[in-house]
C-alpha positions, -999 to 999 in steps of 0.1 A, spaced: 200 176 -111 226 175 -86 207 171 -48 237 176 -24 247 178 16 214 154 22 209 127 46 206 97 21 181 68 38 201 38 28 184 5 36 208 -3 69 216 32 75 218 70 67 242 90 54 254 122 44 259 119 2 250 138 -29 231 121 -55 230 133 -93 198 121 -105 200 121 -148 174 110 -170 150 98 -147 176 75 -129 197 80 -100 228 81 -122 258 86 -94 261 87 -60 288 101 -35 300 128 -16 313 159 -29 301 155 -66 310 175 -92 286 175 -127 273 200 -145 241 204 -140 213 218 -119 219 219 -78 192 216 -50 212 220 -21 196 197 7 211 205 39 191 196 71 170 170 48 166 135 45 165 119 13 144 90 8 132 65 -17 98 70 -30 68 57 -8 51 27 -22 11 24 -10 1 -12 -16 -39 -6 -4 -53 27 -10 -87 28 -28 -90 69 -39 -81 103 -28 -88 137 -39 -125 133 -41 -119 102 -66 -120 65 -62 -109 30 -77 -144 22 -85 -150 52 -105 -133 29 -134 -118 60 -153 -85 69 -163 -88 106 -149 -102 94 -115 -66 78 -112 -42 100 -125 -64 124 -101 -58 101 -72 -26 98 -84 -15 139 -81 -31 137 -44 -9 113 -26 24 123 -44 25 152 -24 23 132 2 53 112 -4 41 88 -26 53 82 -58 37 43 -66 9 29 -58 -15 1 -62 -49 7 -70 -73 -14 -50 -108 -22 -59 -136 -34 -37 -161 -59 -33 -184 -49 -62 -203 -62 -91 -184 -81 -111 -189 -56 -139 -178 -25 -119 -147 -41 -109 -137 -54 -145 -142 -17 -151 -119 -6 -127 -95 -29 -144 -96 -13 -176 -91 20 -159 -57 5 -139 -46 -14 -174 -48 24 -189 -32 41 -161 -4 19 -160 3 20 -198 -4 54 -199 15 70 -173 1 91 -147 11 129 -139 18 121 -101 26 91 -84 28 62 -108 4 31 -109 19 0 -106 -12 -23 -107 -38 -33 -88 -49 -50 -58 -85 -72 -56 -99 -65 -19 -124 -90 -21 -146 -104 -34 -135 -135 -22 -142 -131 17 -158 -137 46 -193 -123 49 -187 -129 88 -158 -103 85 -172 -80 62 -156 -45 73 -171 -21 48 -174 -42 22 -206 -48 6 -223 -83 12 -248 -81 -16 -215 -87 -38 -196 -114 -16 -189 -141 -50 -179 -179 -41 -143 -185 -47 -134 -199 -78 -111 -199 -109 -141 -188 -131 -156 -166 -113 -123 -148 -110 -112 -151 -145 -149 -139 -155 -136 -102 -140 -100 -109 -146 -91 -126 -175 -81 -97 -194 -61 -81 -171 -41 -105 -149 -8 -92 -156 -17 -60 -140 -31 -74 -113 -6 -73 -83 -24 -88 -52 -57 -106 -42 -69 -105 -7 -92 -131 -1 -108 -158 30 -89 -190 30 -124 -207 48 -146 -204 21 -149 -230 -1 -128 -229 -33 -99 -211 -22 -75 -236 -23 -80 -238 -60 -79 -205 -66 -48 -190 -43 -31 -219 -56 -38 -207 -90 -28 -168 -83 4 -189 -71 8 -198 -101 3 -163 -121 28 -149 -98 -3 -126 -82 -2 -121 -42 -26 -143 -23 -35 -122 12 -56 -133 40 -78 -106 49 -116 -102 54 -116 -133 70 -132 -157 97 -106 -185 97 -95 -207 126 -58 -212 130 -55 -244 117 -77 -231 85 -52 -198 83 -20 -218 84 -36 -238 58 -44 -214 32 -6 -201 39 1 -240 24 -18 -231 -3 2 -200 -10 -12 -172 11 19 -146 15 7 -119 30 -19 -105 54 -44 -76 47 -46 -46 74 -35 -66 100 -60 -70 130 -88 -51 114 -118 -73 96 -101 -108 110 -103 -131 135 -83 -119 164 -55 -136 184 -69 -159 212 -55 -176 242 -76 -209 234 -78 -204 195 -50 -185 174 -73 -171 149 -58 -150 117 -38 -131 140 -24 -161 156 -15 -179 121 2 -143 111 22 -142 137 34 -175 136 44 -181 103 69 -160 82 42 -144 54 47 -103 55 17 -83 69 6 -45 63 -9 -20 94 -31 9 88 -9 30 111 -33 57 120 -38 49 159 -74 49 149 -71 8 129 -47 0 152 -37 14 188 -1 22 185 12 0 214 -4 -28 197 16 -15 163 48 -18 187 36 -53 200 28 -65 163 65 -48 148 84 -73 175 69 -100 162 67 -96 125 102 -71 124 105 -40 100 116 -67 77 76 -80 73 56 -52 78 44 -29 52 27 5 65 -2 12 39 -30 40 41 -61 23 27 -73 57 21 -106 65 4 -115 89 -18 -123 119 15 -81 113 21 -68 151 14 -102 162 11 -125 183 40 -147 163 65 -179 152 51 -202 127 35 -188 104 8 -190 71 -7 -174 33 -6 -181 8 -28 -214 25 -32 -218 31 6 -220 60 22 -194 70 46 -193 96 73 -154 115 75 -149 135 107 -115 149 93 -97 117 115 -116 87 100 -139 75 79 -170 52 92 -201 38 78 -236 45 91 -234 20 112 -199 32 129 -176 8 110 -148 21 96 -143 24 59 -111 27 48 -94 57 66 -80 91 57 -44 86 62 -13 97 40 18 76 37 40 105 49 17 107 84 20 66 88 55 73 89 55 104 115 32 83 137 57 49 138 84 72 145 69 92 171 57 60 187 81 36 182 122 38 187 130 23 158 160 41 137 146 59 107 161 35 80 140 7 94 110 27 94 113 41 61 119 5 46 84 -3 53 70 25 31 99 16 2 118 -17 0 93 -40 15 61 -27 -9 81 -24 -35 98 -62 -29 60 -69 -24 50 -57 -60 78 -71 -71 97 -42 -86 125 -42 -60 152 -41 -88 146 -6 -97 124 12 -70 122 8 -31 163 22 -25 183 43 -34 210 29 -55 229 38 -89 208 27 -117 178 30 -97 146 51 -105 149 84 -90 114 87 -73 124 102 -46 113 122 -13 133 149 9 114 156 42 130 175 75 133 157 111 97 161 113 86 139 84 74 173 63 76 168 25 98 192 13 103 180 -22 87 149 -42 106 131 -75 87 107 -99 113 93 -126 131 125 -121 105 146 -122 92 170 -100 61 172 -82 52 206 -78 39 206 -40 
């Protein structure tokens, strides 16, 4: 197939090219190609990589935690119309059971293909944090950090196993980042209660990366720097649930300067009521109240949120005046860099896999490509 007259979203700019995608690869691209084959003509469209969600927990009615294959690949066919076309699964703060079966599920998905967007791994939200920063996690499974008590859950399935977030303060996570270090797994500092001094600590250790920055960690302080402070002043990349409901968006704006597009990753951490109707569902076994905007806890904490990739992106650029390249990086290079599959996904580049996304000036999805193939919308 043969998608020509496009806007191509380069990583340091955008430009008018064609791009003949062959056997599930971006095979050539140029301007004025001639091949024989099939020809979408994309005038007036922007061509982009493939969004990568690095924290999204379920969609489509279905979650993680289910621990199936089906409640996956269903997940899966939600958020590719969406823009997505990779994603990491992320589990929650569960029995240690439950989340071993989750696992199995993620292990299956990614050996088995999914029919929408792909499954690249998964990411551990806990349990490993701070029952003083609990969000809408469930305390009744908080577990004490420790190499055991993570291999107990995780032995079997480390290579798939992408990221950890977890709360540098509590005893035993020195050990244990610095042995996720050492499996080449993400550490992230989220969930957490830690001073400055103990933040910038665990980012000795290894820490890397920050869960949805602001929300469920200690904030910045003029007389103590908190998570926030530690994130801001060291060079480990961060994610933002950019919904303006997490986050207001002038403090995105604030929290872009200092980190740059270069740091940041915009991820959903949508539940299982994401593309669904407003109503009553669940989280980790909680219930959760979805008003059509957000999703809260009895209690009025939020619980994940609603959000798609392809409205995080409308949102930064509507309230931000960042160019569009930079923008879209943080949905494509910089998750896929942070999964570390940034030699074949995350740009668009000859030899590349074509999952790709065309979308009009106002961020609407107009076509989605998974390794070529179509996602019928």
């Amino acid at each position: 197939m043969l998608i020509k007259n496009c806007q191509v979203i380069f990583l340091d700019r955008v430009e008018k090219a064609d791009v003949w995608v062959k056997d599930g690869l971006i095979c050539k691209i140029g301007k004025d190609l001639k091949v024989e084959d099939s020809i979408y003509d994309g005038e007036d469209l922007f061509l982009s990589p493939g969004f990568i969600d690095t924290h999204i927990h379920g969609a489509g009615g279905f979650d993680t935690m289910d621990g199936s294959y089906d409640a996956l690949n269903s997940i899966s066919k939600a958020v590719a119309v969406h823009g997505t076309t990779a994603f990491l699964a992320t589990t929650m703060t569960c029995s240690f059971d439950d989340i071993k079966k989750a696992l199995s599920s993620v292990k299956e998905a990614v050996e088995r293909g999914t029919e929408g967007a792909l499954v690249l791994g998964a990411h551990l939200e806990g349990p490993f944090i701070s029952p003083k920063m609990i969000g809408a996690q469930n305390p009744k499974f908080i577990a004490e950090s420790s190499i055991e008590n993570f291999m107990d859950f995780a032995g079997e399935y480390l290579e798939y196993i992408k990221e950890v977030t977890i709360a540098p303060e509590i005893n035993g996570s020195e050990m244990l980042i610095k042995f996720l270090n050492e499996k080449g797994i993400v550490s992230s500092i989220g969930h957490s209660d830690a001073t400055y001094g103990e933040a910038m600590k665990g980012i000795d250790w290894g820490i890397s990366h920050s869960t949805h920055l602001f929300n469920a960690m200690k904030l910045l302080h003029h007389r103590e720097g908190g998570v926030v402070g530690a994130i801001f002043d060291s060079d480990i990349t961060t994610e933002i649930i950019c919904d303006g409901i997490h986050v207001d968006f002038p403090v995105v704006r604030i929290a872009l300067k200092q980190k740059s597009t270069d740091k940041v990753l915009l991820v959903t951490d949508a539940m299982m009521a994401c593309c669904m109707k407003a109503g009553t569902y669940s989280l980790g076994g909680q219930k959760v109240l979805v008003d059509g905007s957000s999703a809260r806890l009895e209690s009025g904490a939020l619980a994940g949120s609603v959000l798609t990739q392809d409205a995080a992106v409308r949102n930064v650029v509507k309230y931000t005046s960042y160019p569009l390249h930079e923008i879209i990086k943080m949905v494509t290079y910089n998750a896929a860099r942070h999964c570390n599959v940034q030699h074949k996904k995350g740009s668009i580049k000859e030899g590349f896999d074509a999952d790709l996304v065309l979308f009009d000036k106002d961020i609407n999805i107009k076509k989605v490509f998974i390794s070529g193939r179509e996602v019928v919308l």
